[in-house]
C-alpha positions, 0 to 999 in steps of 0.5 A, spaced: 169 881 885 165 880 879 168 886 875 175 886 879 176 879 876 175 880 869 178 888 869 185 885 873 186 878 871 183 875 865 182 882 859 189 885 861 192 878 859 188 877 853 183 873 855 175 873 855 170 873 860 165 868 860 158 869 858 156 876 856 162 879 858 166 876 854 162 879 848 163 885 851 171 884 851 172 882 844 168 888 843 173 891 847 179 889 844 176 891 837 173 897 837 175 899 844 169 901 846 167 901 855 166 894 857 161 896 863 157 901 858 156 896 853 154 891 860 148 895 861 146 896 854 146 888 852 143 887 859 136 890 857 133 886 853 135 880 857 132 884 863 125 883 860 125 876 858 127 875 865 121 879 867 116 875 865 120 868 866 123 868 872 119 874 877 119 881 879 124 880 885 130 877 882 129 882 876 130 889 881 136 884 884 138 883 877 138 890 876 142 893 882 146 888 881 148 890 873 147 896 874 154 896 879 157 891 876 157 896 869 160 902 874 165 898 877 167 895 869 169 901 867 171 905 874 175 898 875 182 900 870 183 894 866 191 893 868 195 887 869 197 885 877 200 880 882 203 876 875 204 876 869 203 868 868 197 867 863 195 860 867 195 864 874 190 870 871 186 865 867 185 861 874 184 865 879 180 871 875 176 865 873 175 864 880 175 870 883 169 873 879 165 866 879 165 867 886 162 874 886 157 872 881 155 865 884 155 869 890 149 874 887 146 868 885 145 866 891 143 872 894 137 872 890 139 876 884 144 875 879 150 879 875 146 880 869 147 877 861 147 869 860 146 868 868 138 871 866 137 866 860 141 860 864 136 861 870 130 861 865 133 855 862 134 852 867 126 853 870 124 849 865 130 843 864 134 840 868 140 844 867 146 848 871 147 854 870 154 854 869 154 847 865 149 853 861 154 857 861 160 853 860 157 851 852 155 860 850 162 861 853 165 855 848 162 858 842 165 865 844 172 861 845 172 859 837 171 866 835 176 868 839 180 863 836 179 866 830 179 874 831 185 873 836 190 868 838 189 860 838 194 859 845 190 865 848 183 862 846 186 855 849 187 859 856 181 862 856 178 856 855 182 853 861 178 859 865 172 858 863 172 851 865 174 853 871 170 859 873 164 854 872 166 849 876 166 853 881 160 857 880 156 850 881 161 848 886 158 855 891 151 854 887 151 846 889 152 847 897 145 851 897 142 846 902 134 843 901 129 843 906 122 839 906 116 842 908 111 841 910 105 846 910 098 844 914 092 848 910 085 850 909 086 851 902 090 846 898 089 846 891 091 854 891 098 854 895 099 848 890 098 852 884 101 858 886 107 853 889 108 851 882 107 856 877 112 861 881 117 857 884 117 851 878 117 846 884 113 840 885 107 839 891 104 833 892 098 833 897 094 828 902 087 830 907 089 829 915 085 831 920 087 835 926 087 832 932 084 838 937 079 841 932 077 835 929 077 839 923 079 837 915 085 840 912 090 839 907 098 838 908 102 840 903 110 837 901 114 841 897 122 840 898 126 847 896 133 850 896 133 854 903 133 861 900 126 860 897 124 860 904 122 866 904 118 866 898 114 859 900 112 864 906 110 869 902 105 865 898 103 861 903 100 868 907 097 871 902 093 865 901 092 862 907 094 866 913 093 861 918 096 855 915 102 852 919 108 850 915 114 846 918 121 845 915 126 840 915 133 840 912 134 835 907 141 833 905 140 829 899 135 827 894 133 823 888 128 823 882 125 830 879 128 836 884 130 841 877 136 844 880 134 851 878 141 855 880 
């Protein structure tokens, strides 16, 4: 969807694609170099950086996800359907392919390029990815305007706009669950909680009832696809702790929004 979005709608009407393949466009437009080709190359560098700042898990993601997505760039032939309207590719290509990256993202991975960098960000301020990326892409818009043609750089903004909006929207909806985790070994799951995860933990001694022994429990609020990441750690340290989950709809205070 990603690919299809930008090959199909937005670049056949002259408009660029957000984040890093919108630099790959321009490049496009004025060497003709292959989008996906250059996809892959400026992906590399940001590939390590997201190593060493994000974890192993989303990087593999990361990688299968750009490796595809730089086949279907240059498989998919960059040609005009469905319309001719510059305002309708600039909508629904924004659309289209906000979903299929939002979609990636969720899936614990992502599409590569200003997603990487605006996850990092977001691991340590308290700002969206698609606000994020909505910023890069406007510095990409003003040397579009001043390479290309003023109205096209107008519509590409239109589309940028757009696709981060439904990027935060699709990214929004991940529901939070508050857990709570009974243990043996507080301080330590604590620790590894929020130095993988980036969430807060806070802690209080309980008492078990039918062992009459002292434990921890712990209470961390996460988005539900970092589930299983929770249980991941909590195994590793201490594999007969208990831990619970209960669905939470809203919260209020210091909860980073890390998608």
């Amino acid at each position: 969807m990603f690919a299809f979005g930008t090959n199909q709608l937005l670049t056949p009407a002259e408009l660029l694609a957000g984040g890093l393949g919108g630099v790959c466009v321009i490049f496009y437009q004025i060497f003709g170099w292959p989008i996906g080709t250059q996809y892959f190359l400026f992906n590399v560098p940001l590939l390590i950086i997201g190593y060493f700042h994000i974890g192993k898990k989303f990087i593999f993601y990361t990688i299968y996800s750009v490796i595809v997505s730089s086949f279907f760039f240059d498989w998919i032939p960059i040609q005009e359907i469905w319309t001719e309207d510059v305002m309708l590719n600039a909508v629904f290509g924004a659309i289209i392919s906000g979903i299929g990256a939002a979609v990636i993202l969720r899936l614990g991975g992502s599409v590569g390029g200003i997603d990487i960098l605006s996850r990092v960000i977001a691991k340590y301020y308290n700002i969206t990815i698609g606000k994020f990326g909505l910023i890069f892409s406007a510095c990409i818009v003003l040397i579009s305007a001043l390479l290309f043609d003023a109205q096209s750089a107008m519509y590409t903004i239109i589309s940028f706009f757009v696709g981060a909006k439904t990027y935060d929207t699709i990214l929004s909806i991940a529901e939070r669950s508050t857990i709570l985790i009974v243990t043996e070994h507080g301080d330590d799951i604590a620790s590894t909680l929020n130095q993988m995860l980036n969430r807060g933990v806070t802690s209080w001694k309980a008492l078990g009832v039918y062992s009459d022994a002292e434990r921890t429990v712990l209470l961390c609020v996460i988005v539900n696809i970092e589930w299983s990441e929770i249980i991941r750690v909590v195994k590793e340290v201490d594999s007969e702790a208990f831990v619970t989950s209960v669905p939470t709809q809203k919260t209020f205070g210091n909860f980073r929004v890390n998608w």
